[in-house]
MARMAR-256977 format. One record per residue (C-alpha): x, y, z. Coordinates in steps of 0.05 Angstrom, whole numbers, plus 5000, padded with zeros to 4 digits. Example, Ala and Ser with C-alpha at 12.3 -4.5 7.8 and 13.67 -1.06 7.14 Angstrom:
BEGIN
[r [5246 4910 5156]] [r [5273 4979 5143]] 
END
This chain:
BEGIN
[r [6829 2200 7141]] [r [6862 2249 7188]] [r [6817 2314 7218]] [r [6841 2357 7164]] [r [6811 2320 7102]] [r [6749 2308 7140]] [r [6744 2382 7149]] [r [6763 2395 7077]] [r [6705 2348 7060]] [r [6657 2369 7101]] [r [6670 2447 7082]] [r [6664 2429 7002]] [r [6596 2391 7012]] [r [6571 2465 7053]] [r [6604 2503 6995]] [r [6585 2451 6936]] [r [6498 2448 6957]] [r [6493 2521 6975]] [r [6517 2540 6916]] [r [6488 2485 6867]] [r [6423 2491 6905]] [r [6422 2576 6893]] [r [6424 2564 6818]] [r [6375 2503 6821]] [r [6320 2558 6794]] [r [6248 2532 6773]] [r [6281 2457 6763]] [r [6250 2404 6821]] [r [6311 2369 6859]] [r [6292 2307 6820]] [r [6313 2336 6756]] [r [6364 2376 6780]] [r [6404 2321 6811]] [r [6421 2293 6747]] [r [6451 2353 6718]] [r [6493 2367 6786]] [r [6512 2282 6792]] [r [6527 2275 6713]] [r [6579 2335 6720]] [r [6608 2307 6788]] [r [6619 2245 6741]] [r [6655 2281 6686]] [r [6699 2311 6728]] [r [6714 2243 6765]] [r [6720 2204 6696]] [r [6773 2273 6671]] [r [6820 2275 6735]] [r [6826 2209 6733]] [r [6850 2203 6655]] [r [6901 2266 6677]] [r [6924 2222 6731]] [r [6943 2170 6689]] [r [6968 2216 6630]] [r [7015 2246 6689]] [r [7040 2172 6707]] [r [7049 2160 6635]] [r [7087 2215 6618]] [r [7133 2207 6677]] [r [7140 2127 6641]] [r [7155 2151 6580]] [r [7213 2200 6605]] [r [7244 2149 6660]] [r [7303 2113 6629]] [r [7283 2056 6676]] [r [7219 2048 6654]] [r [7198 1993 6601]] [r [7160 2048 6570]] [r [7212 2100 6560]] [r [7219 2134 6489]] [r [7294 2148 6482]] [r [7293 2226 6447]] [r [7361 2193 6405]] [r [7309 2148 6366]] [r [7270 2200 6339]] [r [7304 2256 6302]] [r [7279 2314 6335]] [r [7207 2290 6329]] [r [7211 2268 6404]] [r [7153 2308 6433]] [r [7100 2294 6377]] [r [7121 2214 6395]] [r [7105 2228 6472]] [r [7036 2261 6449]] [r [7020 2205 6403]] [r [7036 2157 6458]] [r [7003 2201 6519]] [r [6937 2186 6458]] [r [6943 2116 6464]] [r [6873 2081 6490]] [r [6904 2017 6510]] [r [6953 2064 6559]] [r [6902 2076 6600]] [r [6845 2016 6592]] [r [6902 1967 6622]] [r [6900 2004 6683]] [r [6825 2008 6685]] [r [6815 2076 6677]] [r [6766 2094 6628]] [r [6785 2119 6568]] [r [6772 2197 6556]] [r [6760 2236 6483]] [r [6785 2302 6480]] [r [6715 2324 6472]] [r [6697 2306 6536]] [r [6743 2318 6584]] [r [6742 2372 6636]] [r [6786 2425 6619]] [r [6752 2427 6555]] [r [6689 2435 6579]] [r [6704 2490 6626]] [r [6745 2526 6577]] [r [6683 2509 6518]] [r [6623 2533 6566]] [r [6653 2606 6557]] [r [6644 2622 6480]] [r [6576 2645 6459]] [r [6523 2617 6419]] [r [6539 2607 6351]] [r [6617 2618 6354]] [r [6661 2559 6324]] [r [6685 2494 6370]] [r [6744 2471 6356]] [r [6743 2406 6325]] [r [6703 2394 6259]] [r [6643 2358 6230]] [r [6627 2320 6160]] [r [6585 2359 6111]] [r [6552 2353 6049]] [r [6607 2405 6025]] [r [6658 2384 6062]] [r [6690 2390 6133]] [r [6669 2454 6167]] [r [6670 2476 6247]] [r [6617 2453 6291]] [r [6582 2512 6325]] [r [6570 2525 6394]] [r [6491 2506 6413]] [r [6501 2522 6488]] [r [6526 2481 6546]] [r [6477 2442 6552]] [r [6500 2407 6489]] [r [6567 2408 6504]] [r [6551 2365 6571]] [r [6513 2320 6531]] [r [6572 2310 6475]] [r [6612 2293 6533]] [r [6574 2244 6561]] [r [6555 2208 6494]] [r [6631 2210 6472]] [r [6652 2166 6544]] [r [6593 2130 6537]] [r [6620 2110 6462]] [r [6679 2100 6485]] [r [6676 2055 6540]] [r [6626 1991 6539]] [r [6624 1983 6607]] [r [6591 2047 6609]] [r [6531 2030 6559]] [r [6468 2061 6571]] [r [6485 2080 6645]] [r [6499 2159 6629]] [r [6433 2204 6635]] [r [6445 2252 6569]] [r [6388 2303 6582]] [r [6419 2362 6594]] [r [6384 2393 6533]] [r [6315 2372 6564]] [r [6331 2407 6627]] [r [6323 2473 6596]] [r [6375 2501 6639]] [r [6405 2577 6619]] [r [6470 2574 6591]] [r [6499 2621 6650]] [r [6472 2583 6698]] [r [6505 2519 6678]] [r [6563 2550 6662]] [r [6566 2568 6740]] [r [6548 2506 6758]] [r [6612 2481 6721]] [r [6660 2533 6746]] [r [6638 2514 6818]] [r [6646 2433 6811]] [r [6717 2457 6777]] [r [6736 2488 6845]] [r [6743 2407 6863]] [r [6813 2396 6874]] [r [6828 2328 6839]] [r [6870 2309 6904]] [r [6885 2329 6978]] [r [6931 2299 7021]] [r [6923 2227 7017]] [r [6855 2233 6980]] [r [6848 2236 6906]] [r [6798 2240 6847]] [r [6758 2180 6874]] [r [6757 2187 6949]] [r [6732 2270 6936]] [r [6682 2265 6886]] [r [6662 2195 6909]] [r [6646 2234 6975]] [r [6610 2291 6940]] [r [6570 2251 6891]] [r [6545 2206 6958]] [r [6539 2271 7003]] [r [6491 2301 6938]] [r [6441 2225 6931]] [r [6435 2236 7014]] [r [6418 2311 7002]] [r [6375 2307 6938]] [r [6339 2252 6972]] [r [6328 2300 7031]] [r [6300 2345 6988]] [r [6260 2309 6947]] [r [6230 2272 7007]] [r [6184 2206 6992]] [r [6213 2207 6926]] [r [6283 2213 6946]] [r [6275 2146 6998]] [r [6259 2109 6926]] [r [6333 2105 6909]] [r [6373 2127 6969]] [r [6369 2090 7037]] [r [6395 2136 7100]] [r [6472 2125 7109]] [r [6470 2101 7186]] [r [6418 2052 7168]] [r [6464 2026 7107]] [r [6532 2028 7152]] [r [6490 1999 7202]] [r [6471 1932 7166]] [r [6548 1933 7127]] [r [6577 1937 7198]] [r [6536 1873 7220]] [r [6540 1833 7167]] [r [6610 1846 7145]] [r [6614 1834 7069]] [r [6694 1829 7066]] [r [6700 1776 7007]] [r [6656 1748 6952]] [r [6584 1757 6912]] [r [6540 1821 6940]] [r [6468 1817 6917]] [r [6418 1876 6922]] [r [6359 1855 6886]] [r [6330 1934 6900]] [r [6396 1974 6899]] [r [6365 2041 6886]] [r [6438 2075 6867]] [r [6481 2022 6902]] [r [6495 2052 6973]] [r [6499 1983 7004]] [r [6548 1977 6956]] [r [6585 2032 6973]] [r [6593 2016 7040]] [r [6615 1947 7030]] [r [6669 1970 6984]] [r [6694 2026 7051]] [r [6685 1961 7101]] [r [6730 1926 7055]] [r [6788 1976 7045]] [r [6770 1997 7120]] [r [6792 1918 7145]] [r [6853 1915 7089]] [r [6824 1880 7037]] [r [6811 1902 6966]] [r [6762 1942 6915]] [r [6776 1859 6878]] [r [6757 1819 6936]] [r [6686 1832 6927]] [r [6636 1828 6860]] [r [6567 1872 6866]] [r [6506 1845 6832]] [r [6449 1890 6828]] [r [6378 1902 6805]] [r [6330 1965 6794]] [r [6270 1979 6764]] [r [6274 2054 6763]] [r [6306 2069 6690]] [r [6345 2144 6722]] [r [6353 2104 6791]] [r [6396 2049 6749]] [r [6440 2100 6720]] [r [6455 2140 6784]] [r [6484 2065 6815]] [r [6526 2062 6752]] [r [6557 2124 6753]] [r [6566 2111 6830]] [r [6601 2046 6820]] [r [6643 2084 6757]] [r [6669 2133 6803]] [r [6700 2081 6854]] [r [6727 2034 6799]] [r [6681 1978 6833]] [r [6666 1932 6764]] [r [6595 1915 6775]] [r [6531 1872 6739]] [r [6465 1902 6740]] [r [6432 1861 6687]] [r [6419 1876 6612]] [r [6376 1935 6639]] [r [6327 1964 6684]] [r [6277 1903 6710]] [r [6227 1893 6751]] [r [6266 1845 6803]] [r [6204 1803 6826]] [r [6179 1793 6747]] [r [6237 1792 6704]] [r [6307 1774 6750]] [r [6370 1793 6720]] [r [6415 1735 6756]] [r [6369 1675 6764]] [r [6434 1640 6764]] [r [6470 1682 6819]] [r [6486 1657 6882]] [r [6513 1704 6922]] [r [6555 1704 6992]] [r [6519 1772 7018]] [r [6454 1796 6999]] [r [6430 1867 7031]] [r [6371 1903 7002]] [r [6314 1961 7024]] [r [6261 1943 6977]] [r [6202 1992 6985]] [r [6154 1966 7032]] [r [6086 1922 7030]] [r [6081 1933 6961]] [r [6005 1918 6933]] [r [6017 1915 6857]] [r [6069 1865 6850]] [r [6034 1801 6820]] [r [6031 1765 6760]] [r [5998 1706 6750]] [r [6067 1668 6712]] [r [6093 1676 6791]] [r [6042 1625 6822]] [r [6088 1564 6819]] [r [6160 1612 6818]] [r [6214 1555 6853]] [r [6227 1618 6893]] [r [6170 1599 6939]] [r [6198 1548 6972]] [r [6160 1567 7040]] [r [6097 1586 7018]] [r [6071 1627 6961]] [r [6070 1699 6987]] [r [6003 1734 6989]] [r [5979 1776 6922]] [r [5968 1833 6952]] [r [6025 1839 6998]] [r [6107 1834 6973]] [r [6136 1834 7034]] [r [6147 1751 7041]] [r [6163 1756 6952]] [r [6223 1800 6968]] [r [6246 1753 7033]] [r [6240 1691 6996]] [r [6277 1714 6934]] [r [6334 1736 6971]] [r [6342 1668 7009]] [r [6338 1636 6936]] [r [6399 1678 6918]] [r [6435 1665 6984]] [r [6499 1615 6971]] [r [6507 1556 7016]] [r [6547 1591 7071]] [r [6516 1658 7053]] [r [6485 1718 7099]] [r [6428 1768 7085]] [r [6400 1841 7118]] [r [6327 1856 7086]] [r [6292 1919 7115]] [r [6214 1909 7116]] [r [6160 1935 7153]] [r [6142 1916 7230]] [r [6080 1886 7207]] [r [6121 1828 7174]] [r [6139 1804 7243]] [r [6077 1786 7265]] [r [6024 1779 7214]] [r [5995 1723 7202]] [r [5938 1741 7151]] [r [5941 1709 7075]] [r [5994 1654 7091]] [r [6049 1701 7117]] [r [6043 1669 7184]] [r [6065 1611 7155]] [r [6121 1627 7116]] [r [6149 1666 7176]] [r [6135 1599 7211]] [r [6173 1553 7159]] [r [6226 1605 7149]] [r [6249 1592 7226]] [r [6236 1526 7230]] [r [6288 1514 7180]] [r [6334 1559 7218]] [r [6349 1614 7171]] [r [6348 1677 7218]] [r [6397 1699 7258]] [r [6365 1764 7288]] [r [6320 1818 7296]] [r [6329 1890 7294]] [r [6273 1939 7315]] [r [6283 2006 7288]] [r [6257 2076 7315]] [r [6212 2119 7285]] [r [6234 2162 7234]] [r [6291 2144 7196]] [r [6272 2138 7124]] [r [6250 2203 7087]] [r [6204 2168 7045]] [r [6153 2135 7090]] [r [6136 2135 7164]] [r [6117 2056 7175]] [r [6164 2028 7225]] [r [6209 1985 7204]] [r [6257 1927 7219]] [r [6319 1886 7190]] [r [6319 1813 7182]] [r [6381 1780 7189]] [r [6384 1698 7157]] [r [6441 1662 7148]] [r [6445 1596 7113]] [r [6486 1565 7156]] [r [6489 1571 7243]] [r [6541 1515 7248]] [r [6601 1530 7283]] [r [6661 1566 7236]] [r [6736 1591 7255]] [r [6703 1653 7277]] [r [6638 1640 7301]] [r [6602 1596 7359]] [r [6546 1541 7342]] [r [6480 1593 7340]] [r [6429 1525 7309]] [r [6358 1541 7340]] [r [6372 1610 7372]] [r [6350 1669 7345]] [r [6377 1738 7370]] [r [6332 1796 7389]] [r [6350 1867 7399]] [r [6308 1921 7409]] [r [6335 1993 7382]] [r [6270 2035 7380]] [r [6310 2081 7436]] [r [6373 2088 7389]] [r [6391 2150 7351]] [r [6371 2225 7355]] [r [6334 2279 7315]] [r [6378 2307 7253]] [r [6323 2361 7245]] [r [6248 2362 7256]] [r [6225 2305 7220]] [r [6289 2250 7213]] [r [6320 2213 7264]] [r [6396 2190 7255]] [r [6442 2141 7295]] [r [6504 2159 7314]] [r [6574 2126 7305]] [r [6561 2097 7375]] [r [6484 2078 7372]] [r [6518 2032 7308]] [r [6574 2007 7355]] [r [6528 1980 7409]] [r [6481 1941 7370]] [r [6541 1914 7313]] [r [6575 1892 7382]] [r [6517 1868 7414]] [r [6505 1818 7359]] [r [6585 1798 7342]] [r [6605 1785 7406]] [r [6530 1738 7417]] [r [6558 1702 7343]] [r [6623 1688 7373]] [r [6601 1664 7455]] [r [6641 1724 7479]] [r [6632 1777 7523]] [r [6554 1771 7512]] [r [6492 1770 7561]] [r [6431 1797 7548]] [r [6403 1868 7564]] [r [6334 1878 7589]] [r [6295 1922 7543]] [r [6352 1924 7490]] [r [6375 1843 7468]] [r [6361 1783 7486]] [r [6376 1711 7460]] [r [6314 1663 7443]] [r [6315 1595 7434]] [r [6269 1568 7379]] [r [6222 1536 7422]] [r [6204 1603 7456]] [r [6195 1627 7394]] [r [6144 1577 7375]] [r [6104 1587 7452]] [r [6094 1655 7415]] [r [6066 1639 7357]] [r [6130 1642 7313]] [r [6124 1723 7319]] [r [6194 1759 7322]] [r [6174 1831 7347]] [r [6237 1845 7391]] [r [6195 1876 7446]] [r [6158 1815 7457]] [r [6227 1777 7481]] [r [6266 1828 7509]] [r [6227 1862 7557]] [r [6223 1927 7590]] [r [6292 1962 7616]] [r [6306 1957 7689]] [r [6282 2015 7736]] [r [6337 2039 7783]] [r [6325 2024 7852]] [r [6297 2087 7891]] [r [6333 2079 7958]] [r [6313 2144 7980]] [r [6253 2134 8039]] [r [6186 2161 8025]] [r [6182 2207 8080]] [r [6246 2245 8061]] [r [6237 2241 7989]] [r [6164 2284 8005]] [r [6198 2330 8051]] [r [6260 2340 8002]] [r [6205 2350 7945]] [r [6167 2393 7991]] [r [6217 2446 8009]] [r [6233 2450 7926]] [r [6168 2459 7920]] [r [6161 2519 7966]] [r [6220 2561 7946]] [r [6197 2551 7876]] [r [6143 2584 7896]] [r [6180 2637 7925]] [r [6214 2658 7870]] [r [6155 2663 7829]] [r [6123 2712 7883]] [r [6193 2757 7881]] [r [6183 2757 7798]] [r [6113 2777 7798]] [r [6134 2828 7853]] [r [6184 2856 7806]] [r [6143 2852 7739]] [r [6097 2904 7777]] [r [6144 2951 7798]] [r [6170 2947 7717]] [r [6105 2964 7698]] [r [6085 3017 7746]] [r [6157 3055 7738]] [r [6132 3049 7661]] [r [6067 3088 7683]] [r [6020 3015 7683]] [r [5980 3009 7736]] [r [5972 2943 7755]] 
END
């Protein structure tokens, strides 16, 4: 992407929230982001079926073309054949596009969210006496005609769309606007098109709703940096990714940019998912819909710990930010789950469930990132001592991140990232790693976005993705004081089996102070004094202000 599309980008997400957030009105963000994401989707699902009407029409004109309707054949009837054929579903199925009724494509919409309430639509419904007009019930029914007619239309899409627009109680102007202003989304611009734009928008829009909904919001969006963070590391380029908590799929997304970023292919990669949250499950749909990644998130909404989706799945790449030390997780059919295979986790206490579910899922040669609290490195109450303890001695992790403060808008427990792997056995691309574990220390990473969240940077996600490549492959490593260091497993043990990064790594190196005493406090002293001087000439001057003012001092 060249500096010209990223600015175009970056000035339609200003343009897009200021304005969608001026006409949000008396709705909360949580409700409101439906109405603003469900539109983004129409408008992805429309330019994409115009696309493909545009390449089909060009087919069915080129003399070259297997497609090509020769205008001899048809007796001046020629154009009603090309808009029969331009109506064919199949046309545009084959080339996974989803299938569009006229009903619910854009133009339509934009055109329809004009007429007044009560004026005719144009297309026609069955009566008792016959066919007659339907009538125009505002746009919030129009939006939710839409969405059930692509929903119809496409089984891949089944139950995924959120059809409440009617619920929302929005005015009819207002939504109207809202329309007109997602319609100023060009469908392509320079090399991007309908997926790469509103892909962008509808991800730039989860980030800010989440914002703005706060400890809500972290329930189904996990901070980008902390996403790319974990995608960069663990490099998902071909296979089965798992997210047994995928919110609305952002590890997801990523994978799908790491892929394309490295060459490879939306194809190379299959996304298994699971969510509890019924909206939550629909947003990842419709995010997966709008980057033609095909995707499995069960029959439904589940509770992954109680009722999983893919007990069968094995998957290559598991990543997942489930929400933290849950308390009301158990059930009493989970005492003797074959998921425990290093300990049954406590009752009161998910962290160990969700860490032991995702290494059941893990395929033979397969790699997992889980996010949990700090406390899960080192506590030892209710038996998670000793799953931490049998989880290492069978040499499943590979490192440990330590995170600073502040990164997730939904909860202010520190946090970490386990990485396990399956298999530390020397491959093509990396070195033998069998009874090391890899520590690295980030609490000093990142900076503060605003008053309250802290963000890395593009570098802060270099260093410690480097760090831990190059210590993988037995290149260019050695460890850092106060930032990484490698551990073998018997060190590990001498400690207890805890994995706090801090505890192995150390404290950073002071730079030597080579400067003697006795200067440094004559230096120091001299600073001192004409500090002090100026202060005497400003409170000298102050008085004069005042007195020439007619203060007496």
């Amino acid at each position: 992407m060249n500096q010209e599309e990223q600015k175009y980008l970056k000035d339609l997400d200003k343009k897009l929230w200021t304005a969608a957030d001026k006409l949000r009105s008396t709705l909360s963000a949580a409700e409101y982001k439906h109405a603003v994401l469900g539109l983004i989707f129409l408008k992805y699902v429309s330019d994409n079926f115009d696309d493909r009407r545009e390449e089909l029409l060009k087919e069915l004109k080129d003399p070259k073309h297997e497609n090509y309707l020769d205008p001899k054949e048809y007796n001046g009837d020629y154009e009603s054949e090309i808009q029969y054929e331009l109506e064919v579903r199949d046309s545009y199925t084959e080339k996974n596009v989803f299938w569009v009724p006229e009903k619910a494509r854009w133009k339509t919409l934009v055109d329809l969210a004009k007429i007044p309430v009560g004026e005719d639509l144009p297309w026609e419904k069955k009566t008792p006496n016959g066919h007659k007009f339907e009538k125009m019930k505002g746009v919030d029914f129009l939006v939710d005609d839409a969405l059930d007619a692509v929903e119809k239309d496409n089984s891949k899409l089944k139950g995924v769309l959120n059809k409440t627009y009617t619920r929302l109680n929005l005015d009819n102007d207002k939504l109207s606007e809202l329309i007109d202003h997602i319609n100023t989304i060009k469908p392509a611009f320079g090399s991007l098109h309908a997926k790469d734009i509103l892909g962008h928008v509808y991800e730039f829009f989860l980030g800010e709703f989440a914002s703005a909904e706060g400890k809500k919001g972290g329930q189904y969006y996990t901070p980008k940096s902390i996403v790319g963070l974990i995608v960069d590391m663990i490099e998902p380029y071909k296979g089965r990714i798992y997210d047994p908590a995928m919110g609305s799929g952002g590890f997801f997304v990523q994978s799908d940019k790491f892929v394309q970023k490295f060459g490879g292919k939306i194809g190379d990669i299959s996304v298994y998912g699971q969510e509890y949250n019924h909206t939550t499950w629909q947003l990842a749909g419709m995010n997966m819909a709008i980057r033609g990644i095909d995707f499995n998130f069960g029959k439904g909404p589940a509770d992954t710990l109680n009722n999983d989706q893919h007990p069968d799945l094995r998957a290559d790449y598991i990543m997942a930010n489930p929400p933290f030390n849950i308390r009301e997780w158990w059930n009493e059919k989970l005492a003797e789950d074959v998921r425990w295979k290093f300990g049954t986790p406590p009752e009161s206490n998910a962290n160990f469930a969700w860490l032991q579910h995702m290494i059941y899922h893990l395929s033979p040669q397969g790699s997992m990132a889980l996010l949990l609290a700090n406390g899960s490195m080192s506590s030892s109450t209710k038996g998670e001592g000793d799953i931490r303890e049998a989880v290492l001695k069978a040499d499943l992790v590979e490192c440990m991140v330590a995170l600073p403060g502040q990164l997730f808008t939904n909860t202010q427990i520190p946090a970490c990232i386990w990485f396990l792997t399956k298999n530390k056995k020397a491959s093509e691309t990396k070195r033998d790693r069998s009874n090391e574990v890899l520590f690295i220390d980030a609490r000093e990473k990142g900076y503060m976005k605003d008053r309250v969240l802290r963000d890395f940077t593009e570098t802060d996600i270099s260093d410690i993705t480097t760090i831990f490549h190059n210590w993988q492959k037995g290149e260019n490593y050695t460890d850092e004081a106060g930032f990484c260091k490698s551990v073998e497993l018997k060190s590990i043990e001498k400690n207890d089996f805890v994995l706090t990064p801090g505890r192995y790594v150390g404290s950073k190196e002071k730079e030597e102070d080579s400067e003697p005493f006795s200067e440094k406090m004559e230096r120091m002293t001299s600073e001192l004094k004409e500090h002090f001087n100026e202060s005497n000439q400003l409170e000298s001057l102050i008085k004069t202000q005042l007195e020439g003012l007619g203060y007496d001092f």
